[in-house]
N, C-alpha and C positions, 0 to 999 in steps of 0.2 A: 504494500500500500504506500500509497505517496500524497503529500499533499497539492490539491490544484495547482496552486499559485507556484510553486518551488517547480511543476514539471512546465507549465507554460512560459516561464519566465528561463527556465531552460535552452529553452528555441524561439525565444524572443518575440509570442506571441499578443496580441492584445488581449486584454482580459478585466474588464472592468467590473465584474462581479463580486460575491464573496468565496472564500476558500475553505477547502471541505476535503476530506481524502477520496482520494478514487481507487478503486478495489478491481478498475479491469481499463485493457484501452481497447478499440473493437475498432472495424472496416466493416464491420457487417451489421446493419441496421436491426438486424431481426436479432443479435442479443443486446440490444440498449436497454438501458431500464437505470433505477436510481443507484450513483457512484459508478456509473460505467463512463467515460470518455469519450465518445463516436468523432473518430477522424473522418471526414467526409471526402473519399479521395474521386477524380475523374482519370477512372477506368478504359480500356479502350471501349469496352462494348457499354458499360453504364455511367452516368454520371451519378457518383451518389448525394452529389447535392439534393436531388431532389426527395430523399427521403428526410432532410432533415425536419421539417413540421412535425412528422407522425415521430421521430426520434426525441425532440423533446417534450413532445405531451406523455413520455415515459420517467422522467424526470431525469434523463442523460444529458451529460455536457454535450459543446457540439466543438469541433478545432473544425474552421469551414478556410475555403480559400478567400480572401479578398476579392471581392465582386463578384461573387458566385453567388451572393445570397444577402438579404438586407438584415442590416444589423440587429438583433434583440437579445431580451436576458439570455442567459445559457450559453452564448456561442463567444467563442473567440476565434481571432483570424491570424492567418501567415500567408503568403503570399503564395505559398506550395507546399500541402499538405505532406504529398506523398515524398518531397525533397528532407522531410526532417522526420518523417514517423520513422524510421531508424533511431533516432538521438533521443524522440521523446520515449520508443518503448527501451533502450537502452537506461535513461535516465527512470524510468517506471518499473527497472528490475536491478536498480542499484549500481548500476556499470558494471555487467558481470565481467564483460570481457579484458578490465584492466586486471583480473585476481588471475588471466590465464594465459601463458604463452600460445597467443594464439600465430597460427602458422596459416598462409591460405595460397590456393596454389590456382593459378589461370592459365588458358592458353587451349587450343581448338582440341588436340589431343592429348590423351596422359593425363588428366586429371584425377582421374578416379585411380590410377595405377600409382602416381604420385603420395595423395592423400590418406591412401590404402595402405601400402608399405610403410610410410610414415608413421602410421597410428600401433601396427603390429610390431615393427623392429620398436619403438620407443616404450609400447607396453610392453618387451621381453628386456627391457633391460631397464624394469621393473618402475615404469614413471606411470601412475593412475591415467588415461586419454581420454578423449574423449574425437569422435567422427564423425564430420557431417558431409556425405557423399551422394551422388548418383543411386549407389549401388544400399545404402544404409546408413540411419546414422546410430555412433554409438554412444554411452557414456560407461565407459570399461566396458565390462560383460553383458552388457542391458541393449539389446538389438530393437532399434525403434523404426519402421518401417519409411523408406523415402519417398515421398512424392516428387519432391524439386529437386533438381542437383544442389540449387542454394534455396533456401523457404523464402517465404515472407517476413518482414522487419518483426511483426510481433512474435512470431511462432519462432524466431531464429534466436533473438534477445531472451524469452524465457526458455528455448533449450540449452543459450549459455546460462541462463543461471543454477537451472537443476544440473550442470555440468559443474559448477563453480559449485555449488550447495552439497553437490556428492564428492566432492574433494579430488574432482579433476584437478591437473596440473599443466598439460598441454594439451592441446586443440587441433587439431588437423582438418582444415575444410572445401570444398572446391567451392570456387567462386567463378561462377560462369556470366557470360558477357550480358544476358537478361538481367541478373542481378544486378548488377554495375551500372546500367542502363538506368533502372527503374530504381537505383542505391537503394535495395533491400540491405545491405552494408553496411549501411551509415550508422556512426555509434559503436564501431566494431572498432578497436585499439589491436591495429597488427603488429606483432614482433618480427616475421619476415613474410614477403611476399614474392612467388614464385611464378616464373614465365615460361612454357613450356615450348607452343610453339604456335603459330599463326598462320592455318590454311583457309581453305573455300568452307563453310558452313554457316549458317543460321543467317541466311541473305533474305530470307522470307521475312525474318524479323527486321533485323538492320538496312534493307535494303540495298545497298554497296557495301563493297570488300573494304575502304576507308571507312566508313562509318564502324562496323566492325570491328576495327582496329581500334579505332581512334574511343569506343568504349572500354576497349579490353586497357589502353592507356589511360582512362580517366581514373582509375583505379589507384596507378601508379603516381600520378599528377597529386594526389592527395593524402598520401605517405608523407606522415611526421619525419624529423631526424631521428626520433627516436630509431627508427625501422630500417630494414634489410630488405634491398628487394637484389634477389639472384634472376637472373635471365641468361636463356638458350643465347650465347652468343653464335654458334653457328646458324640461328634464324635471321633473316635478312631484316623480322622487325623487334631484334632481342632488344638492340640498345635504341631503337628508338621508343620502344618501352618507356624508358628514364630519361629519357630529354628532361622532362620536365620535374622531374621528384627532387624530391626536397631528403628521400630516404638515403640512405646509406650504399652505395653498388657496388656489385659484385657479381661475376660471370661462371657460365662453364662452358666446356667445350671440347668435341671432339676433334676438331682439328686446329685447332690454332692455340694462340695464349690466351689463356685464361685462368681464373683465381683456383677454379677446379676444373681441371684437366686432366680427361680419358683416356686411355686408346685400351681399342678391342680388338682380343689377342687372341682368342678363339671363338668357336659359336657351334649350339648343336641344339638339337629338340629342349633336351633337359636344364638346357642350359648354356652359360657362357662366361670366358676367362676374362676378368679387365679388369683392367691397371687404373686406380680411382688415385692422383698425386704423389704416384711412385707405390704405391701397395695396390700389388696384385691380390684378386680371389677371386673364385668361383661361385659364381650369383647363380640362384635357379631361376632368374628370370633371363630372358633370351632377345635377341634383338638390337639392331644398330639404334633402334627410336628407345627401347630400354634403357641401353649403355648410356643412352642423353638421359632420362630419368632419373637415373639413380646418382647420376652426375647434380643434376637439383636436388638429392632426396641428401647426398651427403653432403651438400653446402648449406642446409636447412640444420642439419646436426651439429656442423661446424658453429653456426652462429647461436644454436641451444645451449654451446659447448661442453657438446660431449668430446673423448675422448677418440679423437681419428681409429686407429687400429679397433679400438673397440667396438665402434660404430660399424666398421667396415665389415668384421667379423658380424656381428646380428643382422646387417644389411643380407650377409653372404647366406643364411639360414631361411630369411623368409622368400614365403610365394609371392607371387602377382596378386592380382586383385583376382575375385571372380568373375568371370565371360571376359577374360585380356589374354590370349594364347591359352586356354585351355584344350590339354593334349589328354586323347584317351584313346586306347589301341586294343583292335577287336583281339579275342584270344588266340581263334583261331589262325587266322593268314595276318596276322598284325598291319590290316591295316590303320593307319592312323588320323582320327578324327583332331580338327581343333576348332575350337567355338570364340570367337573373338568377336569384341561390340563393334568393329572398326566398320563407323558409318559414316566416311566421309572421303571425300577421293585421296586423302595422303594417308589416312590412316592404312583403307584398303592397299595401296602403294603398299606401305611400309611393311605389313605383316605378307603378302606376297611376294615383296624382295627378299624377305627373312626368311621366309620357305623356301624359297629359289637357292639361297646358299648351304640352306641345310640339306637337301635334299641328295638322294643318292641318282647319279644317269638315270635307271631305271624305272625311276621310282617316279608318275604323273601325278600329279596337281589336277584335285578337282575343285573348282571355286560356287558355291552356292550361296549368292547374292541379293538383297533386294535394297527399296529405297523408301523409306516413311511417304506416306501420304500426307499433304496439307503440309507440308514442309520444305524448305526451299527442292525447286525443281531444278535447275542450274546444274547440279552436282548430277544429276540424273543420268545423263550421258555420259558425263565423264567417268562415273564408277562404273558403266557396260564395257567403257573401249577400255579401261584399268583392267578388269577382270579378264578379259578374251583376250589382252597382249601379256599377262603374266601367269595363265592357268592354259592347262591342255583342253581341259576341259568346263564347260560354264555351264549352270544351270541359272537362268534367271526367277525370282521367284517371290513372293509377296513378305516383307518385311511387317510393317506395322502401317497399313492401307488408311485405316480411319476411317474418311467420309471422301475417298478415291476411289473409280473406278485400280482395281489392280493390275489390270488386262491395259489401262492406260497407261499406268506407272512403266511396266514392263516394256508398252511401246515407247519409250520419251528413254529408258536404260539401251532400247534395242537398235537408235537412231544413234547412237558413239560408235555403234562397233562397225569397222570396214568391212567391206564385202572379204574380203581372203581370209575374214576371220573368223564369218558369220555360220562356217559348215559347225564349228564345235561346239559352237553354243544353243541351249534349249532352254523352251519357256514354261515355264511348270506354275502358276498361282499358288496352287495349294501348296504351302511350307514343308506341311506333314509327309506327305508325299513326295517332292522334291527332295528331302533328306533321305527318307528310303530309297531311292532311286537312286541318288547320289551313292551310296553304300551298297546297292546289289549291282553298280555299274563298275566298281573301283575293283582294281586287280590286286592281290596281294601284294601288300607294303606300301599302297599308292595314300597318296596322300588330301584328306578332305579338308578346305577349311568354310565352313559356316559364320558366315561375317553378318553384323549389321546388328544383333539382339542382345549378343554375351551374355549378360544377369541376370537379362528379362525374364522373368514368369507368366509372361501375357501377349496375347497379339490385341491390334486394339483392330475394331471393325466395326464400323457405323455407330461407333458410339459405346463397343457396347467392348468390354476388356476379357478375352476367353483366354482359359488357364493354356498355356505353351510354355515348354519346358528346352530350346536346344538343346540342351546336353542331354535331358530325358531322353529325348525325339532321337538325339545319336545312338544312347546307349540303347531304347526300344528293338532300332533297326542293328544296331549289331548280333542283336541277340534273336533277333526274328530271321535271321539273314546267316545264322551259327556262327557269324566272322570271329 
């Protein structure tokens, strides 16, 4: 609980009334009622200014925008609601996030693989965490189910605080460019901030590849001294990242100089040898886009100040995240399945060149691909001509459709690929079946990768979220299939 006047004057609101404690802050008009707070934000598809009448004949405050609505008792204004409900529900949970080494990590791919490993190598070397991911968040052992890669300002501020209140210590989060956008953020006190890397995605949101950018930078722009922000200097927009931060820089890098500097010395399914600032070890995660990973994941520990060698070592123990090169190989003729989220044309790239170099002469590449519905289209073709110039074989096939024709999605992936390329590849809607298929097609020791879903439990279709399983659907068909 906090009092009125102490959070309104917080964010520099007007407020001409009396002061009273408020016991909730809310964006949704249907829980107002007396000592609740109603931010009245304009939404794309709603403006909730218009609920404010029937919000305070409930006896709830109102924080309205300036000139959105004529002045009377209850309301006070700011100029932009939804620019400071970060700060206000920050200051309405006590500023959990200055009691916690909070770490948060951006950039088109690796987030979740980033954020992941962070939170398990730091819980084994025995620091209470807590996670807020794509794939789950956590507070230690207490699995709370994700809806957003980053939540909403209020839903984000009271899970740091039950983070803070259960005697978390460090914070591990991804902070995606929506967020950043809309500063669901704001009110958030970073100790470092991480750049991973910057490709083609979320153009349906952002519009242009600069606009884009130029969110995932607003981030950085607004970094205290206090902070650390590391960035991919082999990305061509790592340092332009920090033009403008006021934080503290620091790089990594696979091929050049940098604060933390790679090279990768071996590579195989199970794994791979590399050399993280003159110590070498063997990581069970796999991949040239990893070896940059973990290159962020131990410049993050660096600035926590752990212990180099020691870090290096607990880095070298843990796994990837779940659906990020997930391998599983039938018993019988070992063929080899992998289920990765890579839904994006560099990601796709990336874990396709990654099997390209593991792979043995004989051994074919089957690529079974699809591309979300209602989501940037752009990328659409380029992940069909990805798939059919770096696999033998392609099955194109329904990702997460939503409120799209599938059969159209499939035609808009099938317009990338060249005619000399067009004999290997096939179109299959149904997932379910396209996986099987995929698996009574493949010849012993060939190699499957299922791209675009990795952790997902659902396909989403017209609205409506049905249970899918990749890894099930692989392990179903291996075992249907005797492989």
């Amino acid at each position: 609980m906090k009092q009125l006047v102490a959070l309104l004057n917080h964010i520099g609101a007007r407020w001409n009334g009396t002061d009273a404690q408020v016991l909730e802050i809310t964006t949704d008009s249907r829980k107002a009622g007396p000592g609740v707070l109603f931010v009245a934000i304009c939404g794309t598809q709603i403006d909730a200014h218009q609920f404010i009448p029937q919000v305070l004949e409930t006896g709830a405050w109102v924080l309205a925008q300036e000139g959105k609505t004529e002045p009377r008792d209850g309301i006070a204004f700011v100029p932009y609601p939804q620019q400071i409900l970060g700060e206000l529900a920050s200051a309405f949970f006590d500023f959990p996030s200055k009691h916690l080494h909070m770490v948060g990590v951006t950039g088109t791919n690796g987030k979740t693989t980033v954020a992941s490993v962070l939170f398990q190598a730091c819980t084994a070397m025995g620091y209470p965490c807590g996670l807020i991911s794509t794939v789950e968040n956590r507070i230690g052992n207490q699995v709370i189910p994700s809806t957003h890669t980053t939540p909403d300002p209020i839903s984000l501020q009271a899970l740091l605080a039950k983070m803070r209140d259960a005697g978390i210590s460090h914070v591990f989060m991804e902070v995606s460019s929506h967020a950043i956008h809309q500063n669901r953020i704001g009110g958030i006190s970073f100790e470092v901030a991480l750049f991973t890397n910057l490709t083609h995605d979320h153009l349906d949101y952002h519009g242009t590849f600069a606009h884009y950018r130029d969110a995932k930078k607003l981030w950085f722009d607004g970094l205290p001294k206090s902070a650390t922000a590391i960035v991919n200097k082999d990305d061509k927009n790592g340092m332009v990242m920090v033009q403008n931060t006021k934080a503290k820089i620091q790089s990594y890098s696979l091929h050049g100089m940098a604060d933390y500097k790679g090279r990768l010395k071996s590579i195989g399914l199970e794994g791979m040898e590399l050399e993280i600032n003159g110590i070498s070890a063997f990581f069970r995660l796999t991949g040239a886009f990893n070896a940059a990973n973990l290159l962020a994941i131990y410049g993050a520990g660096m600035v926590l100040g752990f212990d180099a060698e020691e870090w290096i070592q607990t880095l070298s123990a843990t796994p990837a995240a779940r659906g990020r090169m997930e391998t599983y190989v039938s018993t019988n003729d070992k063929v080899i399945g992998i289920v990765d989220y890579a839904h994006t044309p560099d990601a796709l790239k990336n874990v396709l060149e990654t099997i390209q170099q593991m792979r043995h002469p004989n051994q074919k590449i089957h690529c079974l691909v699809g591309c979300g519905g209602n989501r940037d289209a752009e990328k659409r073709p380029i992940m069909g001509a990805i798939a059919a110039e770096l696999s033998d074989r392609v099955i194109l096939t329904s990702d997460n459709p939503r409120f799209e024709d599938p059969q159209s999605i499939l035609d808009q992936m099938w317009a990338g690929i060249g005619l000399h390329l067009q004999s290997k590849v096939l179109r299959l809607a149904d997932r379910k079946e396209a996986i099987r298929l995929a698996v009574s097609t493949a010849a012993a020791g060939d190699i499957i990768l299922i791209a675009g879903k990795g952790h997902e439990t659902y396909q989403d279709i017209q609205g409506v979220k049905h249970d899918f399983d990749d890894v099930s659907q692989l392990q179903h068909s291996f075992q249907e299939m005797n492989r």
